[in-house]
C-alpha positions as CSV (number, residue, x, y, z in Angstrom):
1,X,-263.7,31.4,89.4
2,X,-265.2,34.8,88.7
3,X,-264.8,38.0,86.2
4,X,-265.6,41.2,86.1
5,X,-267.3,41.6,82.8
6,X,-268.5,45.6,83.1
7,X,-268.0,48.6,85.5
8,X,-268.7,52.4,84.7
9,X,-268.5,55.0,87.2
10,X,-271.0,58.1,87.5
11,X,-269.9,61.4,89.0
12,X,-272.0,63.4,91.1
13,X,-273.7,66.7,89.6
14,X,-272.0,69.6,90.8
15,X,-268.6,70.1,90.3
16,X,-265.8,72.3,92.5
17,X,-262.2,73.0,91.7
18,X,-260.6,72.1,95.3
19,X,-260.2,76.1,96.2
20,X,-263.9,76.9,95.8
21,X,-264.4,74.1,98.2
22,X,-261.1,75.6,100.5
23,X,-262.7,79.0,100.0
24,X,-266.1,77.7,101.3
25,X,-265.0,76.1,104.8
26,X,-263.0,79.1,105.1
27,X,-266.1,81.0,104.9
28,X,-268.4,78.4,107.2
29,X,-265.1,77.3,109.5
30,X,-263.4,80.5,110.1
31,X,-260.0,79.7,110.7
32,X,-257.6,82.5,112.0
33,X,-254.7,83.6,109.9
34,X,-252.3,80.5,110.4
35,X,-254.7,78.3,110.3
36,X,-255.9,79.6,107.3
37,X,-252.5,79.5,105.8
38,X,-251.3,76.1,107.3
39,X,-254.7,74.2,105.5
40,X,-254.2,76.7,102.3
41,X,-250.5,74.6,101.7
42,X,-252.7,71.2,102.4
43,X,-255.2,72.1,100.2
44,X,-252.5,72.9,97.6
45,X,-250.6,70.1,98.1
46,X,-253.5,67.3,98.2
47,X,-253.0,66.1,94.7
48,X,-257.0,67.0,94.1
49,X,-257.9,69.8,91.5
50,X,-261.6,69.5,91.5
51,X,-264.4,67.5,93.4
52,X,-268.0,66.6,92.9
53,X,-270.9,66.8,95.5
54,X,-275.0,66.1,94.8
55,X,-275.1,69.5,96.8
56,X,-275.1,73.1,94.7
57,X,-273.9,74.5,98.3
58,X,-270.7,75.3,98.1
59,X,-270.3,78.2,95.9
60,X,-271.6,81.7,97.6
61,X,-274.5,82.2,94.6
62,X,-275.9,79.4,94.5
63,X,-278.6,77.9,96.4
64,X,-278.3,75.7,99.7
65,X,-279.8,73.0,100.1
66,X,-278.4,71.4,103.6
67,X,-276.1,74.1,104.6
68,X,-278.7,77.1,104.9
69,X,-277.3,78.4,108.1
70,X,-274.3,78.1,110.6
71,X,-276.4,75.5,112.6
72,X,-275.4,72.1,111.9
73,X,-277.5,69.7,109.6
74,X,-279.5,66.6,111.8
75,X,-279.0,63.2,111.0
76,X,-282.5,63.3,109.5
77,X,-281.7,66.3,106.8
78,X,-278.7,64.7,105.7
79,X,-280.2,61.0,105.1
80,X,-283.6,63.0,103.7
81,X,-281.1,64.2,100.9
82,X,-279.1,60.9,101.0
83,X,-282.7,59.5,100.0
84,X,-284.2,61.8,97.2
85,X,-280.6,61.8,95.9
86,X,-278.7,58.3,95.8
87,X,-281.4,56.3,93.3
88,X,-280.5,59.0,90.6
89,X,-276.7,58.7,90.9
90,X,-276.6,54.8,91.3
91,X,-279.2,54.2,88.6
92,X,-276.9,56.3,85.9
93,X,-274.2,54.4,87.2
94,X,-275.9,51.0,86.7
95,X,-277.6,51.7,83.1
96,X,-273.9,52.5,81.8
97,X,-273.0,49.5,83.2
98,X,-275.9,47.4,81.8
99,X,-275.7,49.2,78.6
100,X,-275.2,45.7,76.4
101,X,-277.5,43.6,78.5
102,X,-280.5,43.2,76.3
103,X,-282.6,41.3,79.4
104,X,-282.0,42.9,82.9
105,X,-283.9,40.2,84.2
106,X,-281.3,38.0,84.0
107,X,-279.5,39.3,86.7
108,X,-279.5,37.1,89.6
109,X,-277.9,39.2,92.4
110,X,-277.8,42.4,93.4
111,X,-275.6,44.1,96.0
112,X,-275.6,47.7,96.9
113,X,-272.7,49.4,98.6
114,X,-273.1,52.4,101.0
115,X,-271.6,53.8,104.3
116,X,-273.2,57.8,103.9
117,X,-276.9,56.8,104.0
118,X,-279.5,53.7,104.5
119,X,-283.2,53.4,104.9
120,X,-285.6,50.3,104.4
121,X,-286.8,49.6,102.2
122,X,-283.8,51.1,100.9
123,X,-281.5,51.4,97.7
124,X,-281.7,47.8,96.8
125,X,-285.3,48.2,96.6
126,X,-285.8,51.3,94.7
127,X,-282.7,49.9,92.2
128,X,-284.9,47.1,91.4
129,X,-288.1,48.9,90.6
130,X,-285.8,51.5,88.1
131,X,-283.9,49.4,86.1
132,X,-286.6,46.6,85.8
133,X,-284.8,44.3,87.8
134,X,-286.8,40.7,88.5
135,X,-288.4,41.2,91.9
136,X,-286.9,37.6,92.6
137,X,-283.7,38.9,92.3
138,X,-281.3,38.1,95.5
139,X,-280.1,40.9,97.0
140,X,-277.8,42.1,99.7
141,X,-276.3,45.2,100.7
142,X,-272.9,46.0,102.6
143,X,-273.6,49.2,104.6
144,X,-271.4,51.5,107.0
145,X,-268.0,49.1,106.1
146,X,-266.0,52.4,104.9
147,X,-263.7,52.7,102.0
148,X,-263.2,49.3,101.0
149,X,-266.8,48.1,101.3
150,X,-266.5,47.9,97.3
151,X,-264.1,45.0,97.4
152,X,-266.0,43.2,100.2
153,X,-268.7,43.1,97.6
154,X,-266.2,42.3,95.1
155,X,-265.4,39.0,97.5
156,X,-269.1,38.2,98.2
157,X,-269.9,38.5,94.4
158,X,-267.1,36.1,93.7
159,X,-268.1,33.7,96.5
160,X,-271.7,33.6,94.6
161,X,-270.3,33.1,91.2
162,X,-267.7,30.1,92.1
163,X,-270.5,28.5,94.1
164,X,-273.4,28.7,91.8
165,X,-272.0,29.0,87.8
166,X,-275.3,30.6,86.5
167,X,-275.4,34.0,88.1
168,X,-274.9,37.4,87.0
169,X,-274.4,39.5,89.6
170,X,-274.7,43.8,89.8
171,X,-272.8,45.0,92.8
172,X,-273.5,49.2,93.4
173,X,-272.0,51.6,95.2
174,X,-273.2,55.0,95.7
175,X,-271.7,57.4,98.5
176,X,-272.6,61.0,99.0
177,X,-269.6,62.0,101.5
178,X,-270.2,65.8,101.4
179,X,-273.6,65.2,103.2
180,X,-271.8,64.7,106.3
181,X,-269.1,67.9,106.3
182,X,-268.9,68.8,109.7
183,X,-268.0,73.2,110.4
184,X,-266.0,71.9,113.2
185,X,-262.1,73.1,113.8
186,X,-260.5,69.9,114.4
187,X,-258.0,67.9,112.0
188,X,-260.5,65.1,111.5
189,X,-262.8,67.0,109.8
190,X,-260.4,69.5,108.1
191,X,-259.1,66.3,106.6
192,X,-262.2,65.2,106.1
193,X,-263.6,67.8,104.4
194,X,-260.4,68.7,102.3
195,X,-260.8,65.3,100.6
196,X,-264.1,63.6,100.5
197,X,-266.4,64.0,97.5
198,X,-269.9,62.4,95.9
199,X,-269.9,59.5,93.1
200,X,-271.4,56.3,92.3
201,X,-270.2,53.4,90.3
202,X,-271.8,49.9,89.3
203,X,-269.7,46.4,88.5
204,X,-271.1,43.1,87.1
205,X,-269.6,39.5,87.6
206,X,-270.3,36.5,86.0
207,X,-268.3,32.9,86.7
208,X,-265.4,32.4,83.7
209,X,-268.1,30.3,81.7
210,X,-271.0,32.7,81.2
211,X,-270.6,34.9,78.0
212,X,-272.3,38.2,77.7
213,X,-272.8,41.0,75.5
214,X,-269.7,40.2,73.4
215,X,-267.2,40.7,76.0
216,X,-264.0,43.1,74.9
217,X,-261.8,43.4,78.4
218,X,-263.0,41.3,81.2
219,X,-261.0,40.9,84.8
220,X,-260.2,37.5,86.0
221,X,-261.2,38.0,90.1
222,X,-257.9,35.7,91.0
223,X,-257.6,35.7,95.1
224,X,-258.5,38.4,97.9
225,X,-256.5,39.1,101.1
226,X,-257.7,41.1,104.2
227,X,-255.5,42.3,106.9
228,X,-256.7,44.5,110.5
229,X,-253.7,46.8,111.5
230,X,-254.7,47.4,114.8
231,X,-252.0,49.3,115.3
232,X,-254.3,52.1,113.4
233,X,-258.0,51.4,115.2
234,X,-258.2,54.9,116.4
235,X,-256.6,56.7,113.4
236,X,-259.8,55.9,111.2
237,X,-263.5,55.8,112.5
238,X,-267.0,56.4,111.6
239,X,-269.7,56.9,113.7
240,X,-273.1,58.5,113.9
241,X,-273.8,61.7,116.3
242,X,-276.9,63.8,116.8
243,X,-275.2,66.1,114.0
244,X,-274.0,63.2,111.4
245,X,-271.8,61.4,110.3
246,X,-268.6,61.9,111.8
247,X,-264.9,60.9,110.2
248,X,-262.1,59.9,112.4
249,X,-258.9,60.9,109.8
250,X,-255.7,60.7,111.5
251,X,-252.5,62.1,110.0
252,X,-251.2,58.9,110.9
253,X,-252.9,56.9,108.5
254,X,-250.2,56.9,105.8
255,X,-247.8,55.9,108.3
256,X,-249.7,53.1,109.9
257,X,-250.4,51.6,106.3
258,X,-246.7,51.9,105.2
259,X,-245.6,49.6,108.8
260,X,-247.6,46.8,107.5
261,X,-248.3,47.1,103.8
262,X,-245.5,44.9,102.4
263,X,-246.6,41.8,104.8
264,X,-249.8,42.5,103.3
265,X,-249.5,42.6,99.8
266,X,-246.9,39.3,100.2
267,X,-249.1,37.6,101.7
268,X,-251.9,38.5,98.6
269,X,-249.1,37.8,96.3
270,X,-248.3,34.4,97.7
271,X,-251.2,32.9,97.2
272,X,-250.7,33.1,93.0
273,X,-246.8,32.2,93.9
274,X,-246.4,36.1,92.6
275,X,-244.2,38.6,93.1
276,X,-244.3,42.6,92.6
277,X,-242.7,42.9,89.7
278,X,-245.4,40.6,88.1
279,X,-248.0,43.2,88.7
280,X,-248.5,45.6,86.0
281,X,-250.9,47.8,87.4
282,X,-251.2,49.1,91.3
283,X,-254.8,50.3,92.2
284,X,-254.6,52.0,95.4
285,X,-257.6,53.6,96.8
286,X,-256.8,57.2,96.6
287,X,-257.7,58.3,100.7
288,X,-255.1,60.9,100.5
289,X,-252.1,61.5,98.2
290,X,-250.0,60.7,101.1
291,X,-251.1,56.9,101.1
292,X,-250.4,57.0,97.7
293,X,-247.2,58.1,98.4
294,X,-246.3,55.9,101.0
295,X,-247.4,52.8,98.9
296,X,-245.6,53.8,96.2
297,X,-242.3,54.2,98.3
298,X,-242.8,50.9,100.3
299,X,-243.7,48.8,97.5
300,X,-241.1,50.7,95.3
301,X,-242.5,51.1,92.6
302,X,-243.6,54.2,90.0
303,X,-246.0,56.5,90.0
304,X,-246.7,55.4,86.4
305,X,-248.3,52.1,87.8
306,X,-250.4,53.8,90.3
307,X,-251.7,56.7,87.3
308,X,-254.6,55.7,87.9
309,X,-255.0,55.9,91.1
310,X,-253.3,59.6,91.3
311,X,-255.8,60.6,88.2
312,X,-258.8,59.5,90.2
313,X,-257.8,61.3,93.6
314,X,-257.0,64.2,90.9
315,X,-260.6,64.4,89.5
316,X,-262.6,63.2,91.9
317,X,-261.3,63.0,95.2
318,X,-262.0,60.8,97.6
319,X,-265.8,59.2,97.1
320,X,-265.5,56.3,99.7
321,X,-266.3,52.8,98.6
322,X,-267.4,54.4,95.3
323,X,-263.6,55.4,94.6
324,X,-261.7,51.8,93.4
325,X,-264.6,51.3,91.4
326,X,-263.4,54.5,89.7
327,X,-259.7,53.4,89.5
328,X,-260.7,50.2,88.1
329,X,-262.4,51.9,85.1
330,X,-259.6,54.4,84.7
331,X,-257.5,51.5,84.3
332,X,-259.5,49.4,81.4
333,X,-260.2,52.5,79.8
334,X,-256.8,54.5,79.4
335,X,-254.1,52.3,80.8
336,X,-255.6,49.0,78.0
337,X,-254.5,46.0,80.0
338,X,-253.2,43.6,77.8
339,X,-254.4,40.1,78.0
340,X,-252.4,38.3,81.4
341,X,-251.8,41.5,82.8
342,X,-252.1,41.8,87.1
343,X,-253.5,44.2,88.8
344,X,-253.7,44.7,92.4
345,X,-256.5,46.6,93.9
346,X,-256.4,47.6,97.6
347,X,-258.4,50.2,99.5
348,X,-258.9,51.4,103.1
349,X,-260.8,51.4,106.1
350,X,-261.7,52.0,109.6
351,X,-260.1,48.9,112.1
352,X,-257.2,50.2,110.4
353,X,-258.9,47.1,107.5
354,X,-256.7,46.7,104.6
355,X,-258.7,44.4,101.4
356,X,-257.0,43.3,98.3
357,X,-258.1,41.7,95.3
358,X,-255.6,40.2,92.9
359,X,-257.0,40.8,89.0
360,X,-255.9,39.5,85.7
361,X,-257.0,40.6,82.4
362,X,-258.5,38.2,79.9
């Protein structure tokens, strides 16, 4: 079995209460008066009060950096920034994660997370050289998998562990989603632009008999579960065009996930002989406050559970893969798991892909 042993999260730069950012595509988008009214009550009713973005761009005095004029960014000038402007945010995210390792070199494994940019060499490399990681280190990344690409590492990190006792592995995730806003009137990206945001965060996992750093809360990795809804395939894409990065975000997501998300966290459940009300702690990926909601209602239970969660989508927004990394934290730092409490985490992505891990702190 496997733990998680450290995780610390790493906001991006420059920060934007959610109006700025409504006043801003406003601005760039120009919506008519109903529009602009109709988006103002979504914007108001998203359950996010600021966001954070490596760009300075979306305040009217500040300098732009990638949105200079009304013509759309390329590919190229989005993943140029993606590339001067990950290795920062993903290296502060790993040295607070690696704060009590005395020898870096240690580490045995290193996986980097990312669906908003990639280049080879790439991340993995340039992590290596920063933190002074052994060039022999394995390494591994899981690119373009969406919102729950952090817990497919989660499950490849375990995998290593149970296999092979010895290793320590780092598992980084770094997403800069407002490099890919899109000036386009449609709901995809009105969604899309309402809710994505800019973070990184870093995790390390060791098997259940390495010891580091004198350990105070640690996560037992118990069993994962994936399920595709297929029902919701078209409801959530991602796929590159001459002008990005482009977001399918269906309205319908919260309602596909609430068809299907009791079979799926019964059948997670079922594999510890569990049931709900042996979970403590709920940690939803925050995509929206309406999948929050509609977990919360199907799975009946309180908000309370899933604070976490809500605080996250609160503070942050939505920061792709990066964002259960975030809830995870938020839990072991404010919610203080006691020893044998379960958490659940689950997050999102496009197939309609729904990935549990079942935790337990020790």
């Amino acid at each position: 079995m496997s733990k998680i042993v450290s995780i610390a999260s790493q906001p991006a730069p420059h920060q934007y209460a959610q109006k700025e950012i409504f006043s801003y595509m406003l601005n760039k988008v120009g919506w008519n008066e109903t529009e602009e009214r109709k988006i103002n009550y979504l914007y108001d009713r998203s359950g996010i009060s600021k966001r954070q973005s490596v760009l300075p761009d979306f305040l009217p005095d500040n300098l732009s950096i990638l949105y200079k004029t009304n013509d759309a960014p390329s590919v190229q000038q989005r993943l140029s920034i993606f590339n001067m402007q990950a290795l920062p945010l993903a290296s502060k995210a790993a040295l607070k994660c690696l704060v009590n390792i005395t020898n870096v070199e240690s580490i045995t494994h290193l996986i980097t997370v990312s669906c908003t940019g990639m280049s080879a060499p790439g991340l993995d490399i340039e992590l290596i050289k920063s933190l002074g990681l052994s060039s022999s280190i394995d390494r591994s990344s899981v690119n373009f998998m969406g919102c729950y690409a952090a817990i497919h590492a989660l499950k490849q990190a375990h995998y290593i562990a149970s296999s092979r006792p010895e290793s320590i592995i780092l598992i980084v995730s770094v997403e800069l989603c407002t490099l890919h806003f899109q000036d386009l009137n449609d709901e995809d990206n009105t969604l899309a632009n309402m809710l994505f945001a800019d973070g990184a965060a870093a995790v390390l996992i060791t098997s259940d008999d390495i010891l580091l750093h004198q350990e105070k809360k640690a996560l037992k990795i118990n069993h994962f579960h994936s399920d595709l809804l297929f029902t919701g395939e078209s409801d959530m894409s991602w796929s590159i065009s001459d002008i990005g990065f482009q977001m399918t975000l269906s309205a319908y997501v919260p309602k596909v996930i609430s068809a299907d998300i009791k079979m799926h966290f019964q059948r997670l459940l079922d594999k510890d002989l569990l049931d709900k009300e042996q979970i403590r702690f709920w940690a939803i990926h925050p995509g929206g406050r309406a999948i929050l909601e509609a977990v919360t209602q199907q799975m009946e239970i309180s908000e309370t559970q899933m604070r976490a969660s809500y605080q996250v989508l609160k503070e942050h927004g939505n920061m792709s893969s990066a964002t259960i990394l975030f809830v995870l934290e938020e839990i072991l730092k404010n919610d203080l798991p006691s020893e044998g409490d379960r958490t659940v985490a689950t997050a999102f992505g496009p197939g309609l892909t729904v990935e549990s891990v079942l935790l337990s702190a020790i």
